[in-house]
C-alpha positions in Angstrom: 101.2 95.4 141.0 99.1 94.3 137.9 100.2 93.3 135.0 99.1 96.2 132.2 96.6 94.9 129.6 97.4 95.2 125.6 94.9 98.5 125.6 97.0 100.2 128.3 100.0 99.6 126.8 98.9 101.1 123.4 97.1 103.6 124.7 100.3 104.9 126.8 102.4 104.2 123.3 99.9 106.4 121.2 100.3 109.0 124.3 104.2 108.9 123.4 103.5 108.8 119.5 101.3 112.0 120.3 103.9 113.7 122.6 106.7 112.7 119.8 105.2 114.2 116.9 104.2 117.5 118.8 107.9 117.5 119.6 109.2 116.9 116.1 106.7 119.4 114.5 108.1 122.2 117.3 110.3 124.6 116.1 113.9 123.8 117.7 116.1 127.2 116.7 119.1 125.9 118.7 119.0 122.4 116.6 117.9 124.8 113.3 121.1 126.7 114.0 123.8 124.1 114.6 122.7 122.3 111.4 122.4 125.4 109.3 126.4 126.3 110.3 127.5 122.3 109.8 125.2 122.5 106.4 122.9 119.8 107.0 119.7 121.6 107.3 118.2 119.6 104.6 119.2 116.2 105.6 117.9 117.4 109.1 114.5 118.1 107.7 114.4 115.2 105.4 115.1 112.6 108.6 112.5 114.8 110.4 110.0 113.8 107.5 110.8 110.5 108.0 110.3 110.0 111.7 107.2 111.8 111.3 105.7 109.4 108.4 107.3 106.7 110.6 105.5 107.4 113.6 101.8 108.0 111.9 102.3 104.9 110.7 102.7 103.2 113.4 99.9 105.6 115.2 97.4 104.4 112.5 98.6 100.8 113.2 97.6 100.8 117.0 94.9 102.2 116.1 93.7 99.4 113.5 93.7 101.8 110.5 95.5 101.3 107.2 96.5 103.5 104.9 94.9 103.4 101.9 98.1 104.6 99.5 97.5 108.4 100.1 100.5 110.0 101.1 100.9 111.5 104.7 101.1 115.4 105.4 104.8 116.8 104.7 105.3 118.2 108.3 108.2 120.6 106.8 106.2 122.3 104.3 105.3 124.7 106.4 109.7 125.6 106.8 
């Protein structure tokens, strides 16, 4: 078995990445639901926000961008 190189490895981590963020920008009603009855839908959406920005940062990272101060997209603002 070969070792994997440094562009396998990110490409399979920006696959993840990917996969993550089409997962935190999906609609969970089940989740929605238990946090709107233990009234912490907005802390919910606020530490979704912040895996989000996490994650394109470390997206633009592997991919040898830099952010150039502009703020991300709010992923909630569509809630």
């Amino acid at each position: 078995m070969e070792p994997q190189t440094a562009s396998q490895v990110d490409t399979a981590t920006l696959d993840a990445i990917q996969l993550m963020l089409r997962d935190l920008h999906t609609r969970h009603e089940e989740i929605r639901h238990k946090a709107a009855f233990r009234g912490c839908t907005s802390e919910l959406l606020s530490l979704q926000q912040e895996l989000v920005d996490y994650l394109l940062r470390k997206k633009s990272a592997l991919m040898g961008q830099q952010q150039n101060g502009s703020t991300a997209p709010n992923y909630n603002s569509f809630i």
